[in-house]
Every structure is written in C-alpha cells, then in structure tokens.
GUMARLO-10756 format. One record per residue (C-alpha): residue number from 1; residue in three letters; x, y, z. Coordinates in steps of 0.001 Angstrom, whole numbers. Example, Ala and Ser with C-alpha at 12.3 -4.5 7.8 and 13.67 -1.06 7.14 Angstrom:
BEGIN
   num   residuo         X         Y         Z
     1       ala     12300     -4500      7800
     2       ser     13670     -1060      7140
//
This chain:
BEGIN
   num   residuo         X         Y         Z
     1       unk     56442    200800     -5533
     2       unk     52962    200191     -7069
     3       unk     50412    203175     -5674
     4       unk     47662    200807     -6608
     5       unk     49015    198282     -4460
     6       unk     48330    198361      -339
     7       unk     51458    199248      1469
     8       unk     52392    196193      3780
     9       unk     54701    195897      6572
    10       unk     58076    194281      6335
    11       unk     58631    190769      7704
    12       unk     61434    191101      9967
    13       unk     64186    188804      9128
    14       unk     66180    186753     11896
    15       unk     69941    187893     12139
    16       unk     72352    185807     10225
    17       unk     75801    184443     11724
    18       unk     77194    183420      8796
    19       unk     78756    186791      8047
    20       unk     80841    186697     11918
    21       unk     81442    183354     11316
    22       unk     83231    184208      7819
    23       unk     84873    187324      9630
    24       unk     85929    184597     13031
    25       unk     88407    182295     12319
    26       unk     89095    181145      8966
    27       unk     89279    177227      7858
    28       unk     92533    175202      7237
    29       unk     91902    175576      3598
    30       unk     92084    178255      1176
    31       unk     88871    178499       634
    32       unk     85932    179919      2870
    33       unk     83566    176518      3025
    34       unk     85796    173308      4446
    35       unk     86588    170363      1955
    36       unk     84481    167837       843
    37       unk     86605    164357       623
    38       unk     84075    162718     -1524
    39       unk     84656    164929     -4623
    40       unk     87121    164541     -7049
    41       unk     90581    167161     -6806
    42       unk     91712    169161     -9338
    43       unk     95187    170286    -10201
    44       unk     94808    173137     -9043
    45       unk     93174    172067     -5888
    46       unk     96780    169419     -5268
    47       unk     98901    172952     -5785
    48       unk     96917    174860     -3290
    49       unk     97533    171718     -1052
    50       unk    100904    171781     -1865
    51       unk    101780    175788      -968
    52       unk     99171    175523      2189
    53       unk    101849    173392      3966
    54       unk    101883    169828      5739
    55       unk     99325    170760      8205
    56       unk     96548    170822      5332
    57       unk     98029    167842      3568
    58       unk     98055    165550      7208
    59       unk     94514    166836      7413
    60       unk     93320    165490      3942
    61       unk     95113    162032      4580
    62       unk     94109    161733      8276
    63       unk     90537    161996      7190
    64       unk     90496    159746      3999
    65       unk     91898    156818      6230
    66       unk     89563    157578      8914
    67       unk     86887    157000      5760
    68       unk     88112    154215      3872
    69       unk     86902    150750      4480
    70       unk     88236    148209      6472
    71       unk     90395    145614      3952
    72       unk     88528    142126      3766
    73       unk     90718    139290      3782
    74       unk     89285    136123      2531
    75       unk     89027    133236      5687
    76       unk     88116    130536      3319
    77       unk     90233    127388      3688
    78       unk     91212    125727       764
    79       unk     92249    122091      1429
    80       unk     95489    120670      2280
    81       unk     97461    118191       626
    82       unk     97356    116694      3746
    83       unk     94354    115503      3645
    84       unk     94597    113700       222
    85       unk     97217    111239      1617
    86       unk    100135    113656       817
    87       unk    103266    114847      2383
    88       unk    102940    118415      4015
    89       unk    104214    121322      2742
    90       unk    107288    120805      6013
    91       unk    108080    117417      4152
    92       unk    106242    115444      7041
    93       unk    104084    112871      6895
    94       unk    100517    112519      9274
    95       unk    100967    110553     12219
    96       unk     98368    107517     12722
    97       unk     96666    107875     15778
    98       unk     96661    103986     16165
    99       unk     93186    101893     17036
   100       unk     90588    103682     18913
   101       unk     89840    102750     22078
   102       unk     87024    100375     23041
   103       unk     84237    101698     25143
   104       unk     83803     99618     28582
   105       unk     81978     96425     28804
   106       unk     78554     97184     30432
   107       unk     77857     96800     33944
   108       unk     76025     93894     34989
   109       unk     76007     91651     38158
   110       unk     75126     88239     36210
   111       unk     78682     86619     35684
   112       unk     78275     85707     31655
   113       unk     80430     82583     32587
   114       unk     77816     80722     34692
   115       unk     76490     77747     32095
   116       unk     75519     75362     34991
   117       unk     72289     76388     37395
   118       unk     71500     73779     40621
   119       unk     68751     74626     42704
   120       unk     68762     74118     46209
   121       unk     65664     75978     47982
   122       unk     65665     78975     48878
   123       unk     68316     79405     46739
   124       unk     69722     79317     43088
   125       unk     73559     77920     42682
   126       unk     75705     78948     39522
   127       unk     79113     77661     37892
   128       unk     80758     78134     34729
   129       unk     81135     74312     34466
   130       unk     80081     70978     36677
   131       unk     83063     71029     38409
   132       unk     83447     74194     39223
   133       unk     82662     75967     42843
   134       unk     78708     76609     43004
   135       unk     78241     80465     44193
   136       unk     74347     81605     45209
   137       unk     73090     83850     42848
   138       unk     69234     83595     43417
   139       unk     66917     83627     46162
   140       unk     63116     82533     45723
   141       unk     60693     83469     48317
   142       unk     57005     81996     48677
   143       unk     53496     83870     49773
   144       unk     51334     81492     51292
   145       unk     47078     81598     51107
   146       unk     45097     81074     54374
   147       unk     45193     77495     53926
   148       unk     48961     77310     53515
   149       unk     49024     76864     50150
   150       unk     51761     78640     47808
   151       unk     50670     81445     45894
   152       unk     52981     83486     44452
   153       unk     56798     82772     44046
   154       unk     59246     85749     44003
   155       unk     62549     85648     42078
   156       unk     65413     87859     42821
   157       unk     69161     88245     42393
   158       unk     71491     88838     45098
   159       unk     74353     91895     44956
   160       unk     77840     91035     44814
   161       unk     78382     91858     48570
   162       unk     75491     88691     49243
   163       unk     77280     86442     46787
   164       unk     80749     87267     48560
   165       unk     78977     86923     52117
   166       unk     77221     83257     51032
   167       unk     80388     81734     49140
   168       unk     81804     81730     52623
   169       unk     78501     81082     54544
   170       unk     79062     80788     58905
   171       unk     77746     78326     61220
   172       unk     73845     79278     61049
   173       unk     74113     78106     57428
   174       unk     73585     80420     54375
   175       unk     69976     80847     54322
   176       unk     70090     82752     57842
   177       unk     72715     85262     56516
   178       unk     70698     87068     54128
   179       unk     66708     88412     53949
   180       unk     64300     88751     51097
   181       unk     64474     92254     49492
   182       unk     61145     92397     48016
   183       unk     62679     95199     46153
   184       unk     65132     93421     43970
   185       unk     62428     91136     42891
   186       unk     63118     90321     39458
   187       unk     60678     87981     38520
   188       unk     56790     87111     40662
   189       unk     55017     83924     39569
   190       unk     51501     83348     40450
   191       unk     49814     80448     40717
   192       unk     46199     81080     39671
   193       unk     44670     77826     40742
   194       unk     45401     78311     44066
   195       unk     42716     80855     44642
   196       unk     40662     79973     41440
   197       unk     40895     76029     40705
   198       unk     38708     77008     37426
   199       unk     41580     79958     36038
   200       unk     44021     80055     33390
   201       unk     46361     80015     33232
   202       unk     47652     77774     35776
   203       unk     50880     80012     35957
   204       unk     51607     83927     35079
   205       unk     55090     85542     34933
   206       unk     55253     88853     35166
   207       unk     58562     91317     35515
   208       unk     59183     93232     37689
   209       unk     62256     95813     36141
   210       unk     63153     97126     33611
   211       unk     65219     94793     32173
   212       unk     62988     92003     32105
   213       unk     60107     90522     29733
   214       unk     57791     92948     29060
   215       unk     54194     91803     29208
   216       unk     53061     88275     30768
   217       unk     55197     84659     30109
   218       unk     51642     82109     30684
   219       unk     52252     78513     31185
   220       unk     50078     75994     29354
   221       unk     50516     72417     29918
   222       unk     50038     69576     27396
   223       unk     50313     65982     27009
   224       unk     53845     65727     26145
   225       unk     55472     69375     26950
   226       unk     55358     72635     28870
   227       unk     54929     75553     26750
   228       unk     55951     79086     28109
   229       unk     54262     81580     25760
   230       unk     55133     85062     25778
   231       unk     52199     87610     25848
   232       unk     52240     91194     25044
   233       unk     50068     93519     23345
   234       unk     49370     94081     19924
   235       unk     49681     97971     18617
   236       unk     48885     97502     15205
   237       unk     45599     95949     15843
   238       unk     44353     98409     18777
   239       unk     41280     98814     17816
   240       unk     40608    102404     19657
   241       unk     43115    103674     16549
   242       unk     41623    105393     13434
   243       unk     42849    102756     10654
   244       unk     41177     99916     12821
   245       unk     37462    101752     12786
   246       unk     36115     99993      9194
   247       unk     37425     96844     10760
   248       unk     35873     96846     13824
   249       unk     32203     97939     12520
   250       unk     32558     95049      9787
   251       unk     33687     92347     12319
   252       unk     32844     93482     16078
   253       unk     35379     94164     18738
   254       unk     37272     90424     19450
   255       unk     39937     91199     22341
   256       unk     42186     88791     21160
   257       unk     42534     91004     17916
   258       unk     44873     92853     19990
   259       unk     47119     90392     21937
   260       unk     50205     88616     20372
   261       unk     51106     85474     21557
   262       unk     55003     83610     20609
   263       unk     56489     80305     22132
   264       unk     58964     81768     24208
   265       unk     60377     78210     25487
   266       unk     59089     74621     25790
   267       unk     60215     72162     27906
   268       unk     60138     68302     26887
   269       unk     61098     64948     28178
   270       unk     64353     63508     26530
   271       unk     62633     59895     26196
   272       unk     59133     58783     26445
   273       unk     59699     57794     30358
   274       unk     62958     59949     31175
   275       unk     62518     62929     34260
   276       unk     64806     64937     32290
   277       unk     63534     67283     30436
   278       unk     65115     69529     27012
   279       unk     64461     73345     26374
   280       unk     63871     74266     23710
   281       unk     63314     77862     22353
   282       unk     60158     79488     19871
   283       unk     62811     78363     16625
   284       unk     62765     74960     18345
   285       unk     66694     75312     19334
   286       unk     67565     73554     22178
   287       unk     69047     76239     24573
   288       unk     69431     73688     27318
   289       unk     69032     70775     29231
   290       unk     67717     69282     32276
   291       unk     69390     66499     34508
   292       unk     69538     65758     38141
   293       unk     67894     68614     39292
   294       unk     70198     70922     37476
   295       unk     70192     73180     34277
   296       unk     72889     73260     31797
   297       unk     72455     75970     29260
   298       unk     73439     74614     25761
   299       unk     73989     77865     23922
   300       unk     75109     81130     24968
   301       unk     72125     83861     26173
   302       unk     71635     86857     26349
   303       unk     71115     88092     30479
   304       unk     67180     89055     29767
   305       unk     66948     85328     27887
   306       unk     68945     83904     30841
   307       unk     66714     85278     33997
   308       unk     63367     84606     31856
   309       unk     64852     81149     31413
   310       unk     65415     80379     34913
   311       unk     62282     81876     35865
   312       unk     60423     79427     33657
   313       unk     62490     76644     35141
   314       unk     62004     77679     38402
   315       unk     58009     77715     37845
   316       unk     58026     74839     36294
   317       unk     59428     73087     39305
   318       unk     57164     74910     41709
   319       unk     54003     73585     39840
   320       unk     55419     70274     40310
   321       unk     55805     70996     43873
   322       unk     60107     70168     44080
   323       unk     60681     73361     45764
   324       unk     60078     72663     49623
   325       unk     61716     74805     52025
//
C-alpha cells in the first residue's frame, strides 16, 4: 500500500452465482461448460463420448439434426420425350384429342337466308327466294307535321315472338296485331324539306343502336342516280388537336377539314326509261336489284350492310312518296 497515496474505499462487488451453479448440478458432459456443436471434436473428445454412455451420445446427435439444414431437392422439370413426338417411358403413345370444338354461331334475329325483301306498308316482307313464304320482319312508322305532311320515318325490326304471331296473322289483319316500339327503332329518317324547303339534305339517316352506321347516311339526288353517302367524322384532321395547330393558323379553320364523306350505295335505273332501279355499292358492285316493288340482294351482306341497305331503300321510296298507309 502506497503511504503517499489517499486511502480509498472498496467498491463493493455484486455476489457471483457461478460458483453454486458449478457446485448445483453438473452438465451431461465431462466437462464443467456444456458443448459447443459448431467446433470441431477431437479424439479425445469421441472417447470421452464414448465412456460417458448413450445418453451423451443421443444428446450430441439429437442436437446436430435439430441444426442441420433442410435437404433441397431440385423441382426443375426437364422435358419429356413426350413432348418431342416420342413414345413414353410406359411404351405408350399420346392420345389426339381430336378437332376442337367450334364456338357457337352468334346470336342474331335477322335470318341470314332472307335474299328477297317486298314491301307492303307498314311492313317489310322477307324470303330466302321468290317463291318462298314471305314472313314480316320490319315495321316502318311515320311522324306527321301540322300540316300532315311526313316527317320522319322510323325503321325497326320485330322479335321472333312478332314474326311467329304475324306469319299466322287473325281476322283484324296483321297490322292490328302488333304496335310500334319506338324502342327497337333501328333506323329514323328525316325528311328535311318538310320543315325547311331550302335544307340539305333532302334526307338524313341516322342509327339508332349500336349495331348500326355510325354517323349520318345523307341522300343527294342527281340527274341519273341516288347517291347514299356515308358521313362521319374525321379524327385525324380535328383541328382542336396539337399536330393540326400550324395548319390551322396557315389556312383558317374550314369545317369540312374534319368530315369524311364515302359512297355508301347508289341506286340507278337499269335502262334509260326502266322503273327498276340497280344498287350498287362505293366499289361500284352491284349488291342488288330492284323490280316490282321488291329487292333482291345480289351478293351476300353482312347484317349492319343489310339493315343500312334496306333503310336506304326504304327512304328512297318514301321520298318518292310509294309508301301510303
């Protein structure tokens, strides 16, 4: 002890357990601290093992298993000869399933048959062929101005329960059986001249659903033919869009920029003095003709070219003032 030195007071020290533990209950092993399973084993350490007894050697295995990892197995599949047009490994060849099956024809409730189209106000007769049984299929129905002059025309088709109920009409006649659905319209043509004599065009067609032609069918009349043309709007040349904005401060805003117009169908006298009249489409294909009173298509259409076909017939004949009822 150094005199020089200030004399100063011992830190107490807590009590230690590690001495009763070592005196308690000794460990499995041999040796005072219990094994670590991570380090290697001596020979020595196996003998000690081997004299302790089976409990020690249960306890090393027991715990290395517990520790070891789980064995990976290896999923991938490798491809079967199978699959290259080979027999399998059995000796038996794949089966062919055989043809897939067609989907089902799409609903529709125009018969795709009908080729022949007589029109007897208020309604529209079909038949696959001129001799065949004429069933309804159309009904027209006329608005009327304050001075009883026609207006607008409205084209519809009638449900399979109507056609069933007018192929077998009762005493009152067919046209009393069944009412306009203004609904079901398919098709409205307006004549423009009846309110404004100074308008055109002299007719519009418009649809009505979904399935029909989108924008507006105008009629324009010349000396030898009566052109349908089919109007709809023109994306590309909107002028409101950024790619159009040199253009339109070069050349001024022109709103026919951004209509389309195409020659949807044409109809045109056989001869030079004949009532009957060809159709023809934009290509110039004659998709059917016109005698008697009756339409005979001449080529096979789709059901949107079919109903915008009739419709055009039917306003053609309306303008001409054949449809009475």
């Amino acid at each position: 002890m150094n005199p020089f030195r200030p004399q100063q007071p011992e830190e107490e020290k807590p009590p230690s357990y590690d001495r009763h533990l070592a005196d308690s209950t000794p460990f499995a092993s041999s040796s005072a601290e219990p094994p670590e399973l991570w380090r290697p084993r001596a020979a020595s350490d196996d003998a000690a093992a081997a004299s302790s007894g089976p409990s020690e050697a249960f306890y090393r295995a027991a715990s290395a298993s517990a520790l070891a990892p789980a064995p990976t197995t290896d999923v991938t599949e490798k491809p079967s000869t199978a699959a290259q047009g080979d027999d399998t490994a059995d000796g038996v060849a794949d089966v062919d399933p055989g043809p897939r099956e067609l989907p089902p024809p799409e609903y529709t409730r125009q018969d795709p048959n009908d080729q022949v189209f007589v029109l007897n106000p208020p309604m529209i007769a079909c038949a696959p062929t001129d001799a065949g049984p004429l069933v309804p299929r159309f009904q027209l129905a006329q608005l009327r101005t304050s001075n009883n002059k026609p207006y607008k025309l409205r084209l519809r088709r009638f449900t399979t329960t109507e056609c069933r109920r007018l192929a077998h009409p009762g005493r009152r006649g067919p046209s009393a059986l069944v009412e306009f659905d203004d609904d079901l319209t398919m098709y409205l043509i307006a004549n423009t001249h009846a309110l404004f004599p100074w308008s055109s065009p002299e007719i519009e067609i418009r649809g009505c659903k979904a399935r029909t032609l989108p924008g507006v069918v105008e009629l324009r009349r010349t000396v030898a033919a009566y052109q349908f043309w089919h109007v709809t709007r023109n994306d590309a040349n909107d002028m409101l869009r950024p790619e159009n904005r040199r253009r339109l401060e070069k050349y001024g805003y022109h709103a026919d920029d951004e209509i389309s117009r195409a020659l949807l169908y044409a109809a045109e006298p056989l001869s030079l003095l004949s009532r009957d009249q060809r159709w023809r489409d934009g290509d110039g294909v004659c998709v059917a003709t016109e005698t008697g009173g009756a339409l005979r298509l001449a080529v096979d259409l789709d059901a949107q070219g079919k109903d915008a076909l009739l419709a055009c017939w039917v306003a053609r004949c309306w303008l001409l003032g054949t449809l009475n009822w």
